[in-house]
C-alpha positions as CSV (number, residue, x, y, z in Angstrom):
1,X,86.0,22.8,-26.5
2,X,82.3,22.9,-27.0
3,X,79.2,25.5,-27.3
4,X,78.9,26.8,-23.8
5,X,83.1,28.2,-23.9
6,X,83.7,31.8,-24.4
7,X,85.0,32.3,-27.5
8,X,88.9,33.2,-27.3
9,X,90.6,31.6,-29.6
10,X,91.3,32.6,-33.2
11,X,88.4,31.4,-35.8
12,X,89.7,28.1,-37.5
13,X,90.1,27.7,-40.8
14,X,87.4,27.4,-43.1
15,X,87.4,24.1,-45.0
16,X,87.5,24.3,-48.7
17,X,83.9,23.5,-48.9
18,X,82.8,26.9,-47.1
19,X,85.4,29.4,-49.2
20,X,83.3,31.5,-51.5
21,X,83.7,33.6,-54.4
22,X,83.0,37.0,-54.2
23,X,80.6,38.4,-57.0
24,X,80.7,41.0,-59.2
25,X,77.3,41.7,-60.6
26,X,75.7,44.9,-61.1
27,X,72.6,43.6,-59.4
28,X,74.5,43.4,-55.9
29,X,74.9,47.2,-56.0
30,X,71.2,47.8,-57.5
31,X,70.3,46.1,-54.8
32,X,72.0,47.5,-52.1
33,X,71.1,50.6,-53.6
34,X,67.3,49.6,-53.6
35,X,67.1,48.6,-50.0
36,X,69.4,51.7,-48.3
37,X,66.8,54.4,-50.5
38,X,64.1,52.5,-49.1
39,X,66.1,52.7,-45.6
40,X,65.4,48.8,-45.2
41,X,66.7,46.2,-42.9
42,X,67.7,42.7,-44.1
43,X,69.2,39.6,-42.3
44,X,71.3,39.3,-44.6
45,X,73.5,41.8,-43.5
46,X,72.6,42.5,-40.3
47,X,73.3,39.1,-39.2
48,X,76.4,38.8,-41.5
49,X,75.0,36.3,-43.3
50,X,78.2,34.5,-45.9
51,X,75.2,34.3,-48.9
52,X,73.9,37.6,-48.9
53,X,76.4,38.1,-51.6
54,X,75.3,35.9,-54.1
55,X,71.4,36.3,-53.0
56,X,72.0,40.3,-53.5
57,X,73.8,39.9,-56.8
58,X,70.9,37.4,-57.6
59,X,68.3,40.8,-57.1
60,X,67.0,38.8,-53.8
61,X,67.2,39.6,-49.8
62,X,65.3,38.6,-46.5
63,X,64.0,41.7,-45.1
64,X,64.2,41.7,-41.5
65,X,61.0,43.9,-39.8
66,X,60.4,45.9,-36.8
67,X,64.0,47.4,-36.5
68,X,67.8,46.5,-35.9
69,X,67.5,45.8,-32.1
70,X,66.7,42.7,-30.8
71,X,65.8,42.2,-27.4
72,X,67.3,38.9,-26.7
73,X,71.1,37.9,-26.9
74,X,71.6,34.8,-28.7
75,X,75.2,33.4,-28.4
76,X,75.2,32.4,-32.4
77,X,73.7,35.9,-33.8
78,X,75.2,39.0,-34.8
79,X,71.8,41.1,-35.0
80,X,72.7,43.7,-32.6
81,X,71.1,43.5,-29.0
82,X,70.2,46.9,-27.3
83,X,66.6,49.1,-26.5
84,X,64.6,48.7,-29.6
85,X,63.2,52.4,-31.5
86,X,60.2,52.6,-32.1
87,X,58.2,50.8,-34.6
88,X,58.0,52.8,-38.4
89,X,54.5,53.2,-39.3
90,X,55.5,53.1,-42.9
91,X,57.9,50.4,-43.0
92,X,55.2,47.6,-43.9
93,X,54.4,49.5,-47.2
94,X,58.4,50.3,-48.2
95,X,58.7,46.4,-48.1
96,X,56.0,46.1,-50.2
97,X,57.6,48.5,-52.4
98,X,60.9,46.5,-52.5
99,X,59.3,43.4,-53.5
100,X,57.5,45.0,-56.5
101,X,60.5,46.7,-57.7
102,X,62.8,43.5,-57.3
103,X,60.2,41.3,-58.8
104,X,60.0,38.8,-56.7
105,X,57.6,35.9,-56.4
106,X,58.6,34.7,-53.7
107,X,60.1,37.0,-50.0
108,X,61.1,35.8,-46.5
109,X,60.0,38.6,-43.9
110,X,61.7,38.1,-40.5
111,X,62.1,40.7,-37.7
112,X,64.2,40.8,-34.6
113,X,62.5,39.4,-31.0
114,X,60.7,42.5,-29.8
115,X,59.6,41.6,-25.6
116,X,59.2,45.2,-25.4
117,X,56.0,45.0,-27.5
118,X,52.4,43.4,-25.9
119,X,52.4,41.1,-28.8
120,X,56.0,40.7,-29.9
121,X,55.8,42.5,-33.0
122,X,53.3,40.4,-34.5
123,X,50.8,43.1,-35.7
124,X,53.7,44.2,-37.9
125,X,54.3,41.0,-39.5
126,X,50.2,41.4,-39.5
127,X,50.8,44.7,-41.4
128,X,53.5,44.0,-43.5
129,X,52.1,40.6,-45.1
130,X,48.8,42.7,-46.4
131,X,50.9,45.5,-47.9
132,X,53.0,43.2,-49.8
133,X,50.2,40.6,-50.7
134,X,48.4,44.5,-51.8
135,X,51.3,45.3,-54.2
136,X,52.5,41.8,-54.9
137,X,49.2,39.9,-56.2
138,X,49.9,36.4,-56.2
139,X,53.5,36.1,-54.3
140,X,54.2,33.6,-52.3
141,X,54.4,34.9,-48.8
142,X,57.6,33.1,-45.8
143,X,57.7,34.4,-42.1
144,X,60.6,34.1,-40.1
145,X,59.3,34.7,-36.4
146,X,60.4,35.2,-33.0
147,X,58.5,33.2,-30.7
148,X,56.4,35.6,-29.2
149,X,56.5,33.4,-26.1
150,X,54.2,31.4,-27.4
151,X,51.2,33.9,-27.1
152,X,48.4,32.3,-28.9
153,X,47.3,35.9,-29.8
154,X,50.2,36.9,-31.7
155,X,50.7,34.0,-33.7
156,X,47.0,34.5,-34.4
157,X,47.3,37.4,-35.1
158,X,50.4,36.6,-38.2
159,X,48.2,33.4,-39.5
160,X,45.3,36.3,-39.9
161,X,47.1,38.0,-43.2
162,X,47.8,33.8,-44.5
163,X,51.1,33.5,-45.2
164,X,51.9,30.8,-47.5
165,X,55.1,29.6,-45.4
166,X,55.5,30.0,-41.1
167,X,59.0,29.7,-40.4
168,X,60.3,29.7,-36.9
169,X,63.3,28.0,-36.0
170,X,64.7,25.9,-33.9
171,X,68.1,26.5,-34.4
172,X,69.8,23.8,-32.1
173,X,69.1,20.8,-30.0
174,X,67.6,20.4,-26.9
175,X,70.9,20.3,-24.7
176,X,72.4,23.0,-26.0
177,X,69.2,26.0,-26.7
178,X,69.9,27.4,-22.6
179,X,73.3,28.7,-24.3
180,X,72.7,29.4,-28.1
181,X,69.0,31.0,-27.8
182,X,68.8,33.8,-24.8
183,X,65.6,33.5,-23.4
184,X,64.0,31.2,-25.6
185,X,63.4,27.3,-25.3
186,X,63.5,24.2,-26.8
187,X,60.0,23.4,-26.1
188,X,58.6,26.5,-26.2
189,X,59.4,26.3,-30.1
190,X,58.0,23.4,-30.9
191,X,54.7,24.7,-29.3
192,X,54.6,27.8,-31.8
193,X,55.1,25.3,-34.7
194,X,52.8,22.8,-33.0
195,X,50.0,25.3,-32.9
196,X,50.5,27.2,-36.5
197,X,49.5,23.4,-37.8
198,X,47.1,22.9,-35.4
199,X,45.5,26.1,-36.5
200,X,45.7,25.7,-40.1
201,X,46.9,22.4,-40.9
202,X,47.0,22.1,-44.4
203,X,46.6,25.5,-45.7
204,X,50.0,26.7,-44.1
205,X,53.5,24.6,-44.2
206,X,55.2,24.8,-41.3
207,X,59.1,25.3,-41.3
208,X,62.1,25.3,-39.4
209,X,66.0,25.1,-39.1
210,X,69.0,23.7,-37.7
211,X,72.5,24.9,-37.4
212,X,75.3,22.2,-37.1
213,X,78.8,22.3,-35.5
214,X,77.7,23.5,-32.3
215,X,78.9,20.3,-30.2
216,X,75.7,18.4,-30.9
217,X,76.1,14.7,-31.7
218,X,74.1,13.1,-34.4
219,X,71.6,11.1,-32.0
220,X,70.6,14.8,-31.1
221,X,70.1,15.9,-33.8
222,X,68.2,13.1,-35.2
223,X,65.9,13.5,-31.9
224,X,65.3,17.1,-32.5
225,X,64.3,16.2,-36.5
226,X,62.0,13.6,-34.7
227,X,60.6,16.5,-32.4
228,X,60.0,18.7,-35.4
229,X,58.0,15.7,-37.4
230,X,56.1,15.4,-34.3
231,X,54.6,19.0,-34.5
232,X,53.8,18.6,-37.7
233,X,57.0,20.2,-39.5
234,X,56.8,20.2,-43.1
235,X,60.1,22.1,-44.6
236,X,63.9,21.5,-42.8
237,X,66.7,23.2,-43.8
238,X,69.8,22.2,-42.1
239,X,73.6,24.6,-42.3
240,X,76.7,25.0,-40.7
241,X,77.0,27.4,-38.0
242,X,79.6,29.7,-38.6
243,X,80.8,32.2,-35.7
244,X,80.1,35.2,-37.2
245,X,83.2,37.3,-34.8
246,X,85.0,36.2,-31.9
247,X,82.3,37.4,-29.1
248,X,80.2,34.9,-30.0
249,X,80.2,30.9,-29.7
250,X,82.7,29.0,-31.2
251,X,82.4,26.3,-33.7
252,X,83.2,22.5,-32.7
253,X,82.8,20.9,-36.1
254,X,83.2,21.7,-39.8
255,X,80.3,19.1,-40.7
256,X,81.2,17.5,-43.9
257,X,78.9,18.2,-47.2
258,X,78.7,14.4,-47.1
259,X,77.2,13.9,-43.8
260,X,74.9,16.8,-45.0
261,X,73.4,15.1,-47.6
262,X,72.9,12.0,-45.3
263,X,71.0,13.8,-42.9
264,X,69.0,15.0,-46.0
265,X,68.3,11.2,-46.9
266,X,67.3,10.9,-43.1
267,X,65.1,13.3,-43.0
268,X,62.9,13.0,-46.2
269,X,62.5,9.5,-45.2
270,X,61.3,10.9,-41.8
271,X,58.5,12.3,-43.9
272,X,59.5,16.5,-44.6
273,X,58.1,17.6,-47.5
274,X,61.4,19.8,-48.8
275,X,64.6,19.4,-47.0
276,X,67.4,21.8,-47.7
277,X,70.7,20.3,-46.5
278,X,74.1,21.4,-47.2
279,X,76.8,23.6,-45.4
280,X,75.9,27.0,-47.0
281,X,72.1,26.3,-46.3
282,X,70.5,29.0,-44.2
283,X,67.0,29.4,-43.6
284,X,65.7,31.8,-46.3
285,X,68.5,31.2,-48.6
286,X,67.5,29.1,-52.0
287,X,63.7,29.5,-50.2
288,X,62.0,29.3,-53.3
289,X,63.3,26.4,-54.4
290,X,60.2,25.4,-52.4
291,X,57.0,26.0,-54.2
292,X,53.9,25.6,-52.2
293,X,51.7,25.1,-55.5
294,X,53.7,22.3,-56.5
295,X,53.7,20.5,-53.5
296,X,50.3,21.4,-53.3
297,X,50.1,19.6,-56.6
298,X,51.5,16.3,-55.5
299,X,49.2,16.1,-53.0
């Protein structure tokens, strides 16, 4: 079996290393509260992410932007794909609002693809970044993005409200992106992270991920860490892929946590500034366990 088969058989067992505890903080409920009075998207649950709840009893989420919909059909994701609604004039200031009343210092904004927009949604990220930045003096500011098929306009248009962090990932290796990313391309994505450094070089980092146990084989993945080194990549984060229900692509391989700690080694000797590794690892979870002052500190 590998990435490109449907998806029939019953999910395998999940090794002992991917079997988590369920919390039971009062902060998961706050929060859950928090974000469904601000009527509030996240990732987290929208794409059935297995952190969001420790990162919700932790009084943390990614907020996902622009609405529910995507507009593409990736084989890994469970963000719904269907006609988008309209974009909500207000939404860009109830994030804001969230982060102030959570507290945080540091939020990962992402947003489903939107091809139905001119410019992919991107003067909403442009909108959303200022309000929080407004309310939030001083946090520290991750995108997630779409693509935007590589418009040079739209990603202008996010580096214009200066985030501190441009995420955009690449989710899987060359060979296999025709049939884990709908409509979107290997090089196409190393183009959007090529040009954010280009742009900004050292007053932006640069980030991206990689989900294992799609079929890939380590030389490909080592090539596509290469790749992201070559554009000028500064942050990694690398997780299992885990089939979030039966409609979508199987997983081939339950990579060990030991093997993800040696692609860790690997890849800060490549020359990342912060690699996250590790089976759980997703891309905004644990994000600010990278601190752009710091690194800005060491130089």
């Amino acid at each position: 079996m590998n990435a490109v088969e449907t998806a029939v058989k019953p999910r395998p067992r999940l090794p002992e290393w991917l079997r988590i505890k369920l919390p039971t903080s009062d902060t998961f409920a706050h929060t859950r509260s928090l974000l469904d009075e601000l009527k509030l998207h996240t990732v987290c649950e929208s794409a059935k992410c297995p952190n969001h709840w420790e990162c919700w009893s932790k009084g943390t989420a990614t907020f996902m932007i622009a609405g529910d919909r995507c507009t593409r059909a990736c084989g890994f994701c469970a963000v719904t794909t269907a006609k988008p609604f309209a974009l909500e004039a207000d939404e860009p200031e109830r994030v804001a609002e969230a982060t102030r009343r959570m507290r945080l210092k540091h939020v990962v904004i992402t947003a489903v693809a939107r091809d139905d927009l001119a410019d992919g949604g991107a003067g909403h990220f442009l909108r959303t970044i200022e309000s929080v930045r407004a309310l939030n003096p001083g946090i520290v500011i991750e995108v997630l993005t779409p693509d935007f098929n590589d418009r040079d306009e739209s990603i202008d248009a996010v580096l214009s409200a200066d985030p501190d962090i441009f995420n955009h990932n690449l989710e899987t290796v060359r060979r296999l992106t025709p049939e884990v990313r709908h409509r979107a391309t290997y090089d196409r994505s190393l183009s959007v992270l090529g040009k954010v450094k280009a742009k900004r070089g050292d007053t932006i980092y640069t980030k991206s991920g990689l989900m294992l146990g799609l079929g890939e084989t380590e030389e490909e993945i080592l090539a596509a860490m290469e790749d992201l080194r070559r554009v000028g990549c500064d942050i990694l984060t690398l997780g299992q892929y885990l089939q979030p229900t039966l409609k979508h692509l199987p997983v081939v391989e339950f990579v060990s946590p030991v093997k993800f700690a040696e692609y860790q080694r690997t890849a800060e000797h490549m020359g990342f500034t912060h690699v996250a590794s590790g089976p759980m690892v997703r891309s905004s979870y644990h994000a600010d366990d990278f601190s752009p002052a710091a690194a800005d500190a060491l130089g």
